[in-house]
N, C-alpha and C positions, 0 to 999 in steps of 0.2 A: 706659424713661422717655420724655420728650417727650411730643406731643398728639397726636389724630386727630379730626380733626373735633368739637376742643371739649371732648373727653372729655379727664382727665389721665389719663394711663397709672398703674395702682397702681404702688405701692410696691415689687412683684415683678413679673417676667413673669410667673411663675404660682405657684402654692402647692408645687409641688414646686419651686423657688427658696428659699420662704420657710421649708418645710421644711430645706432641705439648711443654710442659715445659721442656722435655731435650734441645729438638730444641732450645727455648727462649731464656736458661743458655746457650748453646754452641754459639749462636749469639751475646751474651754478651761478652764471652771471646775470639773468636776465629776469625779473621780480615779475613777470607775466605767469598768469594762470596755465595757459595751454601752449604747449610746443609740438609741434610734429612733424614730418619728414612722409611724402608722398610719391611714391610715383604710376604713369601711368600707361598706357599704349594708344590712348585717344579713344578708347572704347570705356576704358573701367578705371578705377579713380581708388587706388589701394595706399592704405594707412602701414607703413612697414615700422615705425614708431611714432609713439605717443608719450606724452607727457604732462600732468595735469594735479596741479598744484593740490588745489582744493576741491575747486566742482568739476566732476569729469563730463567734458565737452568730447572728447576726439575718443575712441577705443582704438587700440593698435589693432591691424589684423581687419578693420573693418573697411566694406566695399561699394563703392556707390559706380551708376554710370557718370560716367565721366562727365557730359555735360553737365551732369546735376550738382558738380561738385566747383565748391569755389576756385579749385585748385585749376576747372579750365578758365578760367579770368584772367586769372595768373601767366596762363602758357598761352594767349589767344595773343595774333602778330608775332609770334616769335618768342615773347616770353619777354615782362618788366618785372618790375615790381610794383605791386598794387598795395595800395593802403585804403583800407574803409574803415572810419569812423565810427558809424552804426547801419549794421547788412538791413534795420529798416525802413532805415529811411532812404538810402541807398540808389540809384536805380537801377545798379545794375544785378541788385541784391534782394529786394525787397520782395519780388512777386516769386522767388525761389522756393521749391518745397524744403529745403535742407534749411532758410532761414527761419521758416515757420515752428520748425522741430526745437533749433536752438536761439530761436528770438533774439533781441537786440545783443549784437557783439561786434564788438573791433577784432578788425582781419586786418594781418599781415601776411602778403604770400611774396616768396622772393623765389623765381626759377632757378632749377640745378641744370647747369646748361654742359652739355658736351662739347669737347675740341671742333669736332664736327660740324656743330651749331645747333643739333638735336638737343630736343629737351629732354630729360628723363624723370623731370619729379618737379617739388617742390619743397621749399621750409617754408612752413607757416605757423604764426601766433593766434592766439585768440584770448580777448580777455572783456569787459565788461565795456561799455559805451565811452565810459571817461578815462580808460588808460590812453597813458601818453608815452609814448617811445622818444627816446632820443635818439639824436645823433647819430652818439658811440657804438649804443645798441644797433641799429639800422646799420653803421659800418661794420659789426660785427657779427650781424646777421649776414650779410652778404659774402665777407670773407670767410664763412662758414659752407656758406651756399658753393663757391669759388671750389673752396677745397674738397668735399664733397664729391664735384662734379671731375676732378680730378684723381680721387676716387676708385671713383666707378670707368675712370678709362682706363684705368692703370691694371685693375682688379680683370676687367674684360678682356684686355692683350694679352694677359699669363694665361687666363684659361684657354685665350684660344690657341696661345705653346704648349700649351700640356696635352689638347686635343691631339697638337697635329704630332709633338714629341711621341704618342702613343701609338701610333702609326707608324715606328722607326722605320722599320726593317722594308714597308714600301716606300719609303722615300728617304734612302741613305745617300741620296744627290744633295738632296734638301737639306741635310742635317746640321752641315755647320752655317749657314747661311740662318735656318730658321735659333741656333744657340747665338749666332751674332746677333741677333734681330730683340734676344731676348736679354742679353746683357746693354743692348741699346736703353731697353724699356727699362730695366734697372736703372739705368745712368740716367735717364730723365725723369724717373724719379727723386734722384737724388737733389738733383739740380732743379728741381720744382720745388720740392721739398727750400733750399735756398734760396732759391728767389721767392717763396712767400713769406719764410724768414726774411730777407729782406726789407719784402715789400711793406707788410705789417709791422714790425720790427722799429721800423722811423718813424710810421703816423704815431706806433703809442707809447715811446721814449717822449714825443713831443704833447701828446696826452698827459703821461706822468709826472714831467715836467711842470707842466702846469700848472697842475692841479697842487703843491706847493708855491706855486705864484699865488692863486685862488686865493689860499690860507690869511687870513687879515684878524686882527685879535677884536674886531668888533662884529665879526660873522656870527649871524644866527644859527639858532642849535639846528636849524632845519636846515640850511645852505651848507652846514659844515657835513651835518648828511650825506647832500650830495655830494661831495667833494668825495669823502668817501667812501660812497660806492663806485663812481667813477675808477678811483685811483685801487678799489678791490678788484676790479670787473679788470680794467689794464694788467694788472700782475697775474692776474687767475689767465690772462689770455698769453702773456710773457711767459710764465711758467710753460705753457702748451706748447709753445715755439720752441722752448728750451729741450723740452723732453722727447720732442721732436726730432729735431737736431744729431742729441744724445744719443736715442734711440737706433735712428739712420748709422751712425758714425759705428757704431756697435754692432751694426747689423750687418756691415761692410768690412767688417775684420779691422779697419785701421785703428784700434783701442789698443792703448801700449801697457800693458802690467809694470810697474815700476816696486824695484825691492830695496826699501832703504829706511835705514832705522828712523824710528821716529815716536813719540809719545805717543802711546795707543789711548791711556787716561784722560792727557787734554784734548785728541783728537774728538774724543766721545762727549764730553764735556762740552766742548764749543761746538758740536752741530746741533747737541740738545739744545744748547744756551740762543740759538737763532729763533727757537720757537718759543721761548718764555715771555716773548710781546704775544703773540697769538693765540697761547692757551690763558693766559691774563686778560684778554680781548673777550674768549668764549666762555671766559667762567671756568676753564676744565682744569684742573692740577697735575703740573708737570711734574711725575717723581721719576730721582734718577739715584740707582742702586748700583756700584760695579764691585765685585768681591774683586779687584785686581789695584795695582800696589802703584804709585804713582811714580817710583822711583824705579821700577821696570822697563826697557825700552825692549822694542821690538821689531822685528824687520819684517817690509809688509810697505803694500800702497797706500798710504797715506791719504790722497786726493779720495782718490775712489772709494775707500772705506766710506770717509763721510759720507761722500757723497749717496751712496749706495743706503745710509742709514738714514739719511734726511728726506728721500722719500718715501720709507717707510713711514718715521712721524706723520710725514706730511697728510699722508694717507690715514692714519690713526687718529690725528686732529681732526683731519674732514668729515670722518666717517663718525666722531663723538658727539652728541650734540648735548649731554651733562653727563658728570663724572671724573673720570683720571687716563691719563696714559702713562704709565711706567716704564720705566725703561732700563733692563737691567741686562748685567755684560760678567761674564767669569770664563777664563782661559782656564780649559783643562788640561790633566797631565801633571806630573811632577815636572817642581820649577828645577830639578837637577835636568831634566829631559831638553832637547834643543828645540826642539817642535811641539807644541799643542794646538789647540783648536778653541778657536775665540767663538763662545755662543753669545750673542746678542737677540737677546729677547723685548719685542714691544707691546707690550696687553695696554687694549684702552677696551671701553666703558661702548662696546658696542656689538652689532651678530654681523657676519658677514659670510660668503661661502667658503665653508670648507676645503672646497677642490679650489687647490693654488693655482692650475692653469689654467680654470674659468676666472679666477678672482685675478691675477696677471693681465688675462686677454682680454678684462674690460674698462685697465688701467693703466697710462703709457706710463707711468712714474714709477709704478709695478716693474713692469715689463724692462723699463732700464735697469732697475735695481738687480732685477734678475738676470739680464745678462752680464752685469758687473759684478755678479756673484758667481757665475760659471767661467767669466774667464780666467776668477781669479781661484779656481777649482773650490770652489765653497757650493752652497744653496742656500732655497730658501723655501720654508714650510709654514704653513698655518695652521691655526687648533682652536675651534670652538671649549674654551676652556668651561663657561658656565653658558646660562639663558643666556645671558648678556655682558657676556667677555668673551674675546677675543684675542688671539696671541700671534705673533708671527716670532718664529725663532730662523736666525741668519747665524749659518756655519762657516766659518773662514777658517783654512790653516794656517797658524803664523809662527815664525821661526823666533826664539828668544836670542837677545842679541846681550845684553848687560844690565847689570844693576849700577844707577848713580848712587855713588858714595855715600856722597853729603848729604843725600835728601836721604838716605838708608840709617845714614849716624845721627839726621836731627829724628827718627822714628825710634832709636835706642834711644835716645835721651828721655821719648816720653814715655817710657815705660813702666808700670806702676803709678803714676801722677792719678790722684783722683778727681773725678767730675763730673759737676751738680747738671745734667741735661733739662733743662726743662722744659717741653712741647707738649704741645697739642698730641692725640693721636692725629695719623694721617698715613698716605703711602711715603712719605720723604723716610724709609730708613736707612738713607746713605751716610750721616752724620752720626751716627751710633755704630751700627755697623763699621765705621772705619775707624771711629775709636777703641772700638774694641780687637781691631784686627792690629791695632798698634799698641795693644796690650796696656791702651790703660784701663783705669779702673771707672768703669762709668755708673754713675747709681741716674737713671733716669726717671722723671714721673711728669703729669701733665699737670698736676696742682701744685700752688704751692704754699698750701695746708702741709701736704709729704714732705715738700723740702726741708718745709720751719722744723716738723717734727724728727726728721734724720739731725740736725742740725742741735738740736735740743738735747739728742742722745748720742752728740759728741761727734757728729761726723763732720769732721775740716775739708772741704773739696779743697785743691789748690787751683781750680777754674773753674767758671759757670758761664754754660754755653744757652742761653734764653732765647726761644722764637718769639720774635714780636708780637707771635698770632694767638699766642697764650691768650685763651680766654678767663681761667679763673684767676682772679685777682688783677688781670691786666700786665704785659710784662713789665712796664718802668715802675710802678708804685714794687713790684717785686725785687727789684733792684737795687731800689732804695732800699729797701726793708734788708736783703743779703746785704748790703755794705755796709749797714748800721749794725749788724750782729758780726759779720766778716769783715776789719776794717778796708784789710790791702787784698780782700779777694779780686781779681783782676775777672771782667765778666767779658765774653764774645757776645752779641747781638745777630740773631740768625731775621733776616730780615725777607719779602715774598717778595717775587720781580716789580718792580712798577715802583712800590711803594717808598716814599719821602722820609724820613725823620727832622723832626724839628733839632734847630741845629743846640738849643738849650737840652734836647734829650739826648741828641746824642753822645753830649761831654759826659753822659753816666755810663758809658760804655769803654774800653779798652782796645775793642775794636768791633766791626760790622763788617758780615758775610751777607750774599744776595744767595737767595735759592732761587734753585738747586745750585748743592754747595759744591764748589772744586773742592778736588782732594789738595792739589798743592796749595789754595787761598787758605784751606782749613788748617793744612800744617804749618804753613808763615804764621795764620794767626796767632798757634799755640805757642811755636816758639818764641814768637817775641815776647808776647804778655806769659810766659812762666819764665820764672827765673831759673 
């Protein structure tokens, strides 16, 4: 990215970039074994990416003559799309030396076709005799192929302004004609860029749509399946369109920095709290830690921040496939100072590269983040912390603007109050951590063997804060058991996303919090149920 004498840099450094991220997104969406991405000159049949689930079928970087490869099937008359069921029984498949090597397989080839009407390549699947492609897939296959092929003409005009830009000095007739020529090609990128938004944009609003029509409370576990993959594969391709969009708008300068007070606490809060269906979905544990005080307000973008941090999650979800993502957030500086600097840190549960500009450039949700971190003079860094953790830390400068009062005087009032925690280990130490930062007195343990025994030896909490996910002893039979030795101990119910309470258990509670916990849900609770 960036300029060079005038030119913008495409979209990719180069098409084998562009290629390796269609590959990526199609691997995302599409449950097929093999993916790959060809092109060719009608002589030689080169693999520029590969993709290959379980059994490798395709190697990148690998070379056939051209005819001998399926991919001229594909381009023969101008170029369709060709579907084979099984290359052996086939006929136009069968007697090939290439079908011999990889025996019976379903082929999917869709041409990458040029403005022009030249072909340049091809996408192709491959997977065993009995897959079966839909639709969606097929449409999505093609509006891949589409953009691709738009691409590589967008990618081919800059280079050949930078050739001819390089040449100034013999051709300063030429020169603003050929910078017109090249702000043209910018603008129809932009405007491609829209109209595939556009284009794609309505079929799969009407897709997603749907697929909650679909939903019927007598559907099989298998039909509900499909539903959603369907309705994953549509938002996985929504989400691209989006980042797209962003991306472009950003790249164009017209992104506006807005500086206006606003909750920096529940802004971090509510973009975490978007992903606690999805890391409940994968199994993974969403912890969220902020050393920062929730009656602080601060001046700063608001929009953008989240925005800017929700693709990093997004990215730290995708890239986990068991374990945690954490996410923890402390403005430094003394709080008398008018400026500090907001670090936002994300570790999850996986290895990724090192080098943030290779890890950025083969990520558009990355790559937005990143420029919504430079215009708002911040960055953003990554850190192989162990084997297998991973951290990105985001520096944003933010101006402190006031403390709320009231939310400041119900934190004096709990000061000194003591309280029974009882949890699990886990990463969730936001709920300790912020009672302690509010200076009460917390005695925490994960049995409640410890508690009976504090309890025994005279210790009165005036609250008991219990995760439902207490394994020893269970947390409601522990409940009952504090209320019958504490009569009017008043207890909080720390509850994990998703999960139900039966409405007989939850009358043993005073009140219920969802984690990951808000700071302000955590101090209403406390104020109300202490006297």
């Amino acid at each position: 990215m960036g300029t060079a004498e005038g030119i913008t840099r495409g979209f990719y450094e180069d098409i084998k970039e562009a290629a390796a991220h269609i590959v990526d997104v199609l691997s995302g969406i599409l449950k097929v074994n093999t993916i790959f991405v060809a092109t060719n000159d009608r002589v030689t049949n080169v693999i520029l990416e590969a993709f290959n689930r379980t059994e490798e079928l395709i190697v990148k970087g690998s070379v056939l003559p051209f005819t001998d490869s399926y991919c001229s099937l594909v381009l023969r008359d101008k170029g369709s799309v060709l579907t084979i069921q099984d290359t052996c029984e086939h006929p136009m498949t069968r007697t090939m030396d290439v079908t011999s090597e990889l025996g019976n397989r379903f082929f999917v080839g869709v041409p990458i076709m040029r403005r022009s009407g030249e072909t340049f390549g091809t996408i192709c699947l491959m997977d065993n005799p009995d897959y079966v492609i839909s639709e969606t897939d097929m449409k999505t296959l093609n509006a891949m192929a589409v953009f691709l092929g738009y691409v590589v003409d967008l990618e081919s005009t800059l280079h050949v302004q930078e050739r001819k830009l390089s040449d100034s000095e013999q051709m300063q007739e030429q020169l603003q004609a050929e910078k017109e020529r090249a702000e043209s090609e910018a603008m129809t990128k932009t405007q491609m860029l829209k109209l595939m938004s556009h284009e794609i944009r309505n079929p799969l609003n009407g897709i997603l749509g749907l697929t909650d029509l679909m939903r019927t409370p007598d559907m099989s576990e298998e039909q509900s399946e499909y539903v959603n993959m369907i309705e994953t594969s549509g938002n996985i391709l929504l989400s691209l369109l989006n980042n797209m969009m962003n991306f472009n708008i950003n790249e164009a300068g017209k992104t506006v920095i807005h500086d206006d007070p606003f909750d920096l606490v529940g802004t971090i809060e509510n973009t975490v709290y978007l992903y606690a269906g999805t890391a409940m979905g994968k199994n993974i544990e969403l912890g969220l830690n902020l050393e920062l005080n929730v009656s602080q307000v601060f001046v700063g973008d608001e929009v953008k921040i989240g925005q800017l941090l929700a693709h990093v999650i997004q990215y730290a979800l995708d890239s986990t496939r068991e374990g945690s993502v954490l996410i923890t957030a402390v403005v430094n500086g003394e709080e008398t100072e008018e400026t500090g600097t907001l670090l936002l840190k994300v570790k999850y549960t996986g290895q990724m590269l090192s080098d943030i500009q290779k890890l950025i450039g083969s990520n558009l949700g990355l790559a937005v983040s990143q420029n919504l971190a430079i215009l708002m003079h911040g960055r953003i860094q990554v850190d192989r912390m162990m084997e297998n953790e991973t951290e990105f830390q985001i520096s944003l400068p933010l101006r402190r603007y006031w403390e709320l009062p009231q939310l400041a005087s119900v934190q004096q009032r709990l000061k000194g109050r003591k309280v029974l925690l009882a949890k699990d280990p886990d990463i969730l130490q936001g709920v300790s951590s912020l009672m302690r930062r509010w200076e009460m007195d917390v005695h925490m343990t994960s049995g409640s063997t410890v508690a009976h025994d504090w309890i025994k030896e005279g210790f009165k909490p005036d609250v008991a804060v219990v995760d439902m996910g207490l394994l020893e002893g269970g947390a409601v039979d522990f409940v009952h058991e504090l209320k019958q030795r504490l009569v009017n101990l008043p207890v909080i119910a720390l509850v994990p996303y998703g999960m139900h309470i039966d409405l007989h258990e939850a009358e043993t509670f005073d009140a219920v919090l969802t984690k990951p916990v808000r700071q302000a849900d955590l101090l209403n609770a406390l104020s109300i149920t202490l006297p």
